[in-house]
N, C-alpha and C positions, 0 to 999 in steps of 0.2 A: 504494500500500500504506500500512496504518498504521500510524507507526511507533510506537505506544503500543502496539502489538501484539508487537514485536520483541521478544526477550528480550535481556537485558545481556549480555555476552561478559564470562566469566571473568576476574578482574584475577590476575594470576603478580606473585610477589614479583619485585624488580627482581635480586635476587642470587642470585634460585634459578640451580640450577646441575644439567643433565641427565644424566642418567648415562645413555648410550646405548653402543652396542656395534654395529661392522657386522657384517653376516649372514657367516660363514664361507663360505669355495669360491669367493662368486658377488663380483663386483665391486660394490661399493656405497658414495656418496659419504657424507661427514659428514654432509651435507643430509639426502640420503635417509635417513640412518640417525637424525639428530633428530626427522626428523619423523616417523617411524612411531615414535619414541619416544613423542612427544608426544599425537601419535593415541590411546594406550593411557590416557590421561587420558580419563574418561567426560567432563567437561564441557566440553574439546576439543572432543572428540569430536561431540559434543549440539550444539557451537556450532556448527564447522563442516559438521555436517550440515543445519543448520537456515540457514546464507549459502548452503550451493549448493540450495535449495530455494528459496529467496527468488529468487536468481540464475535460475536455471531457469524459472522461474514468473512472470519480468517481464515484462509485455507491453511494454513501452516497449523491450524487447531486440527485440522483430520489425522495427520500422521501419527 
């Protein structure tokens, strides 16, 4: 693949700070709960859709 093709991964402030909440009723880790935080970010979002596409789509993963 090339990597002048790739797009840059979003840079986060070093001090941001998440305000995330778990889902009420149902058991849910701080993890889980950061990250479906963080998900809600469109350029997250856009990035990590775009590594498990790259991921997905490696041939060098069949061998």
């Amino acid at each position: 693949m090339d990597s002048s093709k790739v797009d840059k991964s979003p840079v986060l402030a070093a001090d941001h700070k998440w305000k995330f909440a778990k889902r009420k009723g149902i058991y849910e880790s701080d993890v889980t709960a950061l990250v479906r935080c963080m998900l809600e970010d469109e350029a997250i979002q856009k990035d990590q859709r775009a590594a498990w596409e790259r991921w997905r789509n490696d041939p060098s993963s069949l061998k």
